[in-house]
N, C-alpha and C positions, 0 to 999 in steps of 0.2 A: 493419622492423628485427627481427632474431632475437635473440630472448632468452638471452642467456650462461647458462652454468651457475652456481649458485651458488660464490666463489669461499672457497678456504677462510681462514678468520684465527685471527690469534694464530700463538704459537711453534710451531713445526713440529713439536714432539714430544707436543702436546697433541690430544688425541683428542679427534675431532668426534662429537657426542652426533648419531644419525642419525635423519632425522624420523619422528614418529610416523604408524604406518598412518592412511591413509585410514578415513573410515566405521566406528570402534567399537561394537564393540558393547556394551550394557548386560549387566555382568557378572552383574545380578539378575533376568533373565529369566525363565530357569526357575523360581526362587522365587517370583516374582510370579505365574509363570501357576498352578504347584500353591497357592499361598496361594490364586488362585481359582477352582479347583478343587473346595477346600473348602467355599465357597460356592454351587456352579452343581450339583456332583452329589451328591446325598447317599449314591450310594455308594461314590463316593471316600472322602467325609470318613468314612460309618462304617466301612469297611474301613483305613482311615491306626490310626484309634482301636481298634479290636479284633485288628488286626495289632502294633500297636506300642506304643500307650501302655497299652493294657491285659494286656498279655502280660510281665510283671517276671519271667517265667521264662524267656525266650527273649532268643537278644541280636539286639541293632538291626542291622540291615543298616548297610555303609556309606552316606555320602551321596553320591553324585558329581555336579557340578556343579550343585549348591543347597545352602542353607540349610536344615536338618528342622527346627531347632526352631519355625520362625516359621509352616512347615506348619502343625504341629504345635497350636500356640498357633491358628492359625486355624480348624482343625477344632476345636478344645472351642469357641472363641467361637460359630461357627456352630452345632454341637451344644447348646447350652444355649440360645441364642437361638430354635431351634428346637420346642427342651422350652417356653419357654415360650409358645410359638405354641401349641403341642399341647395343651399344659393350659388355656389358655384356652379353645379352641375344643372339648373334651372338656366343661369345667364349664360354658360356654355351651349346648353341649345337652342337658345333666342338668338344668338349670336350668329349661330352656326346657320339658323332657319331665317334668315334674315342675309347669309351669303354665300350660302354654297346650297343650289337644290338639292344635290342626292343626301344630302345632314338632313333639310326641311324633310324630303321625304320620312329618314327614318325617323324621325320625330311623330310625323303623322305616322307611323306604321305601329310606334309603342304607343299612339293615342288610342288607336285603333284597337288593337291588343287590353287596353284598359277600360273601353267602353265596353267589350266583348266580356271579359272577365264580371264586367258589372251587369251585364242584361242575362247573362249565367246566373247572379247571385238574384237577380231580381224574379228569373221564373223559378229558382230552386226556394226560395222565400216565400213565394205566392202559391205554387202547388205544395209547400208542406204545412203551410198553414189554413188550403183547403183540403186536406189531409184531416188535420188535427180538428178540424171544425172549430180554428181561432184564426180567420183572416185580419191580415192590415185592416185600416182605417181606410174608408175610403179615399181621401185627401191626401193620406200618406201613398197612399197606390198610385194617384194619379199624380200628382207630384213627380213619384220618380219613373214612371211612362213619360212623362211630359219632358223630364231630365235626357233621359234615355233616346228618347226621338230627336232629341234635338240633337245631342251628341254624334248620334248617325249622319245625322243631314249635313252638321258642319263638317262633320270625316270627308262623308262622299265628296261635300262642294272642292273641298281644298284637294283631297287627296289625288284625284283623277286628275286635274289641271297640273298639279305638282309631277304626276306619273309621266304624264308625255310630254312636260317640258323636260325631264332628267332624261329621259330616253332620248329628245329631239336633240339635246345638248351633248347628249353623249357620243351619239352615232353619228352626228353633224358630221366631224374629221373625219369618219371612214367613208360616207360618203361622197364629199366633194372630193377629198383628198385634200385640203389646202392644209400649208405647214402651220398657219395662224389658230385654225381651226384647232389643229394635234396640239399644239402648245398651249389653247385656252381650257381646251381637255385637261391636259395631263395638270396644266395650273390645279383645276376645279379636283379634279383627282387627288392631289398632295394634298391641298388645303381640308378635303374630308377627311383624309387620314388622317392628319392633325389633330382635328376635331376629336376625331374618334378616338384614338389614342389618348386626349386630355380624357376625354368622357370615363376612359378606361381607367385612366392614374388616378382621379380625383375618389374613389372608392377603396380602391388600396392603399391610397395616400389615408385615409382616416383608419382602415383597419391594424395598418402599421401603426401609428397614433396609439389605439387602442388597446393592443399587444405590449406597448410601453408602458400606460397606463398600468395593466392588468402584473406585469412584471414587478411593478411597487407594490403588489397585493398580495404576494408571495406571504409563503407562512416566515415567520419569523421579523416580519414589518409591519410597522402598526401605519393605519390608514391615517391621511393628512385628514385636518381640522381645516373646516374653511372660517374666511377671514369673515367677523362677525358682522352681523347688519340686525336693523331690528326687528327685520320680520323672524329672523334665523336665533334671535335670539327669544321672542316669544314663545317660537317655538320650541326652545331647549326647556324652557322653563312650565310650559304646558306639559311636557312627558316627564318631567319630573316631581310635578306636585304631590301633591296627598290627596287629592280628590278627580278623581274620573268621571268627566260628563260625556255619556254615551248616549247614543241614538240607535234607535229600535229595540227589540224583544231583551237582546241579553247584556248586563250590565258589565260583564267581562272583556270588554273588548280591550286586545291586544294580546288577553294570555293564554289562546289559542283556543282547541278544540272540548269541550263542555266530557269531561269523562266517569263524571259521577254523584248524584248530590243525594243528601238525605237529611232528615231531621226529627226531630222529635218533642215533646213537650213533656214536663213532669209535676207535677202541685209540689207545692214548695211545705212539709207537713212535718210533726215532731214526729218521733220513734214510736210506735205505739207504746210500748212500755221503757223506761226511761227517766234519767232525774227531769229532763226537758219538758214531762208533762206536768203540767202546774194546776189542770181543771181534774174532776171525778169525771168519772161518766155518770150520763144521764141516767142509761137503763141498767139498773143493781144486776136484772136479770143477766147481764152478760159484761165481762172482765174488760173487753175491746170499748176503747171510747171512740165516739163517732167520729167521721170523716172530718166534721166541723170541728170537733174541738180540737183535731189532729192539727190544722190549719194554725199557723201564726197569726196572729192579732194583726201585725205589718211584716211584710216582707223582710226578711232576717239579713239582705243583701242590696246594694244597688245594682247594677249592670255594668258602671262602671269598676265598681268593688273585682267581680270574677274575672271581665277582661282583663284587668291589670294581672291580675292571680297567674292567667293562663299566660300572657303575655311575659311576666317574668320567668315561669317555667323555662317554657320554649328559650327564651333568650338566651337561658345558661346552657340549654344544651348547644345552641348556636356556639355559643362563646367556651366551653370545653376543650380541654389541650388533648385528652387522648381520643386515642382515633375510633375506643369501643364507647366514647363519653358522648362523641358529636356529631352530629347529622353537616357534614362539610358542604358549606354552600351556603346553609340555611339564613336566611334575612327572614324576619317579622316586620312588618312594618300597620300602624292602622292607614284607614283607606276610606273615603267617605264615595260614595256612588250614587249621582243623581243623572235624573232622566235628563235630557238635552232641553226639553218642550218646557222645562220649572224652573232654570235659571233665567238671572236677570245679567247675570254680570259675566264674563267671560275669564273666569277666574279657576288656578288649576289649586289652590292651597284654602283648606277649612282652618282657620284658629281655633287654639283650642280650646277655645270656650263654647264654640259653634259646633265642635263636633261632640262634647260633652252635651251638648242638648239634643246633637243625633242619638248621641245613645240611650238616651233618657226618655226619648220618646220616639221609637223605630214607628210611627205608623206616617208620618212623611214624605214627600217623595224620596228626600234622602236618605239612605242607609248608610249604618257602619257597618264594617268589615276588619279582621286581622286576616293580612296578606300572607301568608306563610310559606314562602319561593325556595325552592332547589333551583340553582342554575349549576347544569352539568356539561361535559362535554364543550368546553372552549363557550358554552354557549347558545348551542347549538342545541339543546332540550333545556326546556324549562318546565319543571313542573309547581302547581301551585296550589295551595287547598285554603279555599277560601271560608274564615268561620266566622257567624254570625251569634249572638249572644242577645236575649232582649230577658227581661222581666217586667212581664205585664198577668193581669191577672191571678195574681197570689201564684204565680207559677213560671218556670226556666224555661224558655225555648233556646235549642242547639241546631244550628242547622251549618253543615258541613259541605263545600261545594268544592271541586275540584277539575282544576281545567290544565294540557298540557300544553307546550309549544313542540311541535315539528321540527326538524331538521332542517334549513335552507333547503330550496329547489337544489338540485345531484347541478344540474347546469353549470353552477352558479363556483360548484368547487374544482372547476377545470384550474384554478389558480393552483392548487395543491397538486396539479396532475405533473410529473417529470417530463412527459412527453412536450409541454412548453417551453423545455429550457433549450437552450443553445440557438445552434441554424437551423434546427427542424424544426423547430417550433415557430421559428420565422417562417420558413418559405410554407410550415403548413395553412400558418394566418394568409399567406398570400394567395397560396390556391381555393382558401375557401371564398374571399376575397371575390375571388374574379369569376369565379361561380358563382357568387351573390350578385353580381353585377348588374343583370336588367333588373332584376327585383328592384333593386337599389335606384335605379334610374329613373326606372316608371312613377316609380311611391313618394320621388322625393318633390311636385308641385305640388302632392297634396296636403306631406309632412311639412312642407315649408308655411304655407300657408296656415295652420292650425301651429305651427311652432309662434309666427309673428303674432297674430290674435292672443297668443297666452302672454310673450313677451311685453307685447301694451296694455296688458289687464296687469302688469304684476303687481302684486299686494304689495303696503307698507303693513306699520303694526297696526291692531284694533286695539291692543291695549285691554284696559275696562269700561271703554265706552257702553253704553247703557242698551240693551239690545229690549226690544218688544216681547215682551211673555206670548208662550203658545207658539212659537216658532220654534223645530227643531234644531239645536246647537251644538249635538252633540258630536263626537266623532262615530265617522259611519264604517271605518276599516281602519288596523294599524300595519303599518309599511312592515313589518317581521311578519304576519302573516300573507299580506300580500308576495312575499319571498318565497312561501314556503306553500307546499301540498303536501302536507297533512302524512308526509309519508317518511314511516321511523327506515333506517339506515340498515339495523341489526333486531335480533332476539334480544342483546343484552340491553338495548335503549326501550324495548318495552317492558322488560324487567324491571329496569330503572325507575320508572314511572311509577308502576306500581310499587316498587319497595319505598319510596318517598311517600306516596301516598299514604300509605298504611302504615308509615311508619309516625307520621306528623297525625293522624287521624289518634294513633294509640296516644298520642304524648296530650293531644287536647284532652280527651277521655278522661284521661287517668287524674291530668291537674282537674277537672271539672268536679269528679268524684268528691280528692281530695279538699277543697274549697268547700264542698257541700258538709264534708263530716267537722271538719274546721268549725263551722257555722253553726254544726248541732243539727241536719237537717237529715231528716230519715233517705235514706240513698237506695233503699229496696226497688223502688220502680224504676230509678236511674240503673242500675246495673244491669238489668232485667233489656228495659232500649235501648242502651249503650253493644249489649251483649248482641242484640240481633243488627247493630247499625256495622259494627265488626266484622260481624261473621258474611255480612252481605258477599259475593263474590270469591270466597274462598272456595266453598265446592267446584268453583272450575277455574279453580289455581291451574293445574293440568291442560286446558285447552285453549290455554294461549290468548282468550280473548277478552276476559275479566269484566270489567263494564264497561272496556274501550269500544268508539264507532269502529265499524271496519276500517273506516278511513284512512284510522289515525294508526292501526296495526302494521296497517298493506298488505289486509286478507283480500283478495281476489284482486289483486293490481296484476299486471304483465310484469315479469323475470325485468329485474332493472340491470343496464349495463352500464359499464365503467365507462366515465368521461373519454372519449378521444381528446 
């Protein structure tokens, strides 16, 4: 028996609510994977923190599809939790190097191992940069020669003195024989192993921590909020403005990798023939009146007139119940973008009286923009196509920009991996753990050190205090891309891309057109650029690469594998 379609009820002029997509996704995806991010690389978390929370002079990138602050809040937890791993495991071997020689010893033995690793980095540095015919500075070379020598000579002083007192102390009771001797032995003995054993706990003790941590970050839990302060709060309110002050070359910073931009200009003129033509032509000898008198007296539109036009287009289809009606995702938002080196004030929000005079006059540092966002994938792709609108010149400028977001670092989703769950997911944190161990030991006077220097620099808010012109202010990275390498998951997440692209690019077009005919304005030249801004990338619809970087495809990256 064949299944009926479902039949409709109720009064006929009541609207049928249409069913919900298949397969949702988790809207907190990407927050959870950068929440464990913070946890898995530490130089994510300390780059999130010395890019963002510690810079009150710089403004915050936007967010696009995540949450920053809970980032945010997960990098200091893991940052401080880390400090106190480090200080433990730093006064553990002062401790130890201060009462037991064979401990002192192997203290000097990972010092050694550390200066070693570094006079490694210091000739592999200085022969490839007489290689590349770019050496150091000289100051900087002798500097760390002079670091480097010295580190030697304190090893040798200490280490050799250290070496045959733990030998003399060790062999002492086999040589005399006395039972005083064997029993201050076996003391010094027990007591290192103690040592050594704390030395051992205190790194597993955090990576257990961690694994609890990462366990709240499971799919189906949304990531804690931390408790608010003011610098954490300027910060919320910096990525969520309406204007973005960036630093350097490209004004999009946050909405990932640059995958296509174009534009065009068109004279703003009546129909050649038409009720619109109100003058003759000059020359009898021919039917066509000139270019000039095609031209409008003034401008038949403002700027802000067609952004609205186009702006309410889009919106409906945002705002559309059937699912062949609406681009799902879609937010328009407008967007002011000024350089970091032309503000005065530290400020993330244009009024909008301020950005009506951006648009009324684009030659500024500041630009307008309509932000036009897909967020797909829990989040985890964002594509964006940025449209810019100006009349100047008795004539339209259209220029269409388009930038995407990547997928989280694959790292970062070992959260979502089953292989985590239960005791094997424990004792596997453990073994990696204990394998991570010297790394862990050696690294941690240096992390501790650079941990406390950021802890007594911490910012309060800057608020809008008054900053000096000509100084860069603006943001120089946003923490979603510092998450993420540039590298799509599947063929359908570059699909993706492109069909939002192309599909938000036909919907401006079309409302742009229509506004024009609206207006009485001859659209021949417009169809004509519109028609080749279109067609751009379609002949190699087929090869997968469109106007995307490689980068951003993952043509010529190595075969990726599944999280352990």
């Amino acid at each position: 028996m064949t299944d009926l379609p479902p039949q409709r009820t109720g009064p006929p002029d009541q609207p049928v609510r249409p069913p919900a997509p298949p397969y949702p996704s988790d809207p907190t995806t990407a927050t959870r994977h950068l929440c464990a991010g913070a946890y898995l690389d530490d130089d994510f978390r300390d780059a999130c923190l010395q890019e963002v929370y510690y810079q009150p002079k710089r403004m915050v990138a936007p967010s696009y599809g995540f949450d920053l602050l809970p980032v945010i809040g997960h990098a200091l937890k893991a940052r401080d939790m880390a400090v106190w791993r480090d200080a433990a495991i730093v006064t553990t071997l002062l401790v130890g190097a201060c009462t037991v020689l064979p401990l002192a010893l192997a203290a000097m033995g990972l010092a050694l191992l550390w200066i070693t690793s570094s006079t490694w980095r210091f000739v592999r540095d200085t022969r490839g940069g007489l290689r590349t015919g770019e050496p150091a500075s000289s100051g900087t070379t002798s500097m760390r020669l002079v670091l480097l020598l010295l580190g030697w000579a304190g090893t040798a002083i200490f280490v050799l003195p250290l070496a045959l007192m733990s030998f003399s102390t060790l062999l002492a009771p086999v040589a005399i024989g006395s039972s005083r001797g064997g029993t201050t032995g076996d003391a010094e003995l027990t007591v290192s192993f103690m040592f050594g054993l704390l030395l051992l706990a205190l790194p597993s003790i955090f990576a257990m921590w961690r694994h609890q941590k990462l366990d709240a970050l499971a799919p189906g839990r949304h990531p804690a909020w931390p408790s608010p302060t003011p610098r954490l709060t300027e910060i919320y309110n910096q990525s969520r403005g309406n204007t973005v002050v960036y630093s350097g070359y490209t004004p999009f910073v946050g909405s990932g990798v640059l995958i296509g931009s174009s534009s065009f200009a068109v004279r703003l003129v009546r129909p050649a023939h038409g009720p619109m033509l109100s003058k003759q032509p000059t020359d009898h000898s021919d039917n066509r009146p000139s270019e000039r008198e095609l031209e409008f007296a003034q401008p038949p539109f403002e700027a802000q007139e067609i952004i609205t036009y186009v702006r309410d287009g889009l919106g409906r289809i945002a705002s559309a119940r059937e699912a062949e009606a609406q681009i799902p995702g879609l937010t328009i938002e407008d967007r002011v973008f000024l350089s970091g080196s032309e503000v005065s004030h530290l400020s993330s929000h244009t009024p909008p009286d301020v950005m009506a005079g951006v648009v009324r006059h684009p030659t500024t540092p500041a630009r307008h923009y309509l932000a036009c966002q897909v967020v797909s994938w829990g989040g985890e792709l964002v594509t964006t196509v940025y449209v810019h609108i100006a009349v100047q010149g008795r004539s339209l400028y259209l220029e269409l920009t388009s930038t995407a977001l990547a997928p989280c670092d694959r790292r970062y989703r070992i959260v979502d991996s089953v292989e985590r769950l239960g005791t094997r997911g424990w004792l596997r944190t453990l073994r990696d753990s204990l394998l991570d161990t010297p790394s862990t030991i050696v690294k941690a006077p240096v992390r501790l050190t650079r941990s406390i220097l950021e802890l007594v620099s911490t910012p309060g808010a800057l608020g809008t205090a008054s900053l000096v012109p000509g100084y860069d202010y603006g943001a120089r990275v946003a923490v979603r891309q510092l998450g993420s390498r540039d590298e799509l998951r599947n063929f359908t997440q570059t699909k993706d891309i492109v069909k939002f692209q192309r599909l938000i690019e036909r919907r401006v077009v079309a409302s742009v057109l229509d506004f024009l005919d609206l207006k009485g304005v001859d659209t021949t030249e417009y169809r004509a650029r519109a028609a080749s801004v279109l067609n751009v990338g379609i002949g190699n619809f087929g090869s997968g690469d469109m106007t995307f970087n490689e980068s951003v495809t993952g043509q010529n990256l190595p075969p990726q594998t599944p999280p352990s």
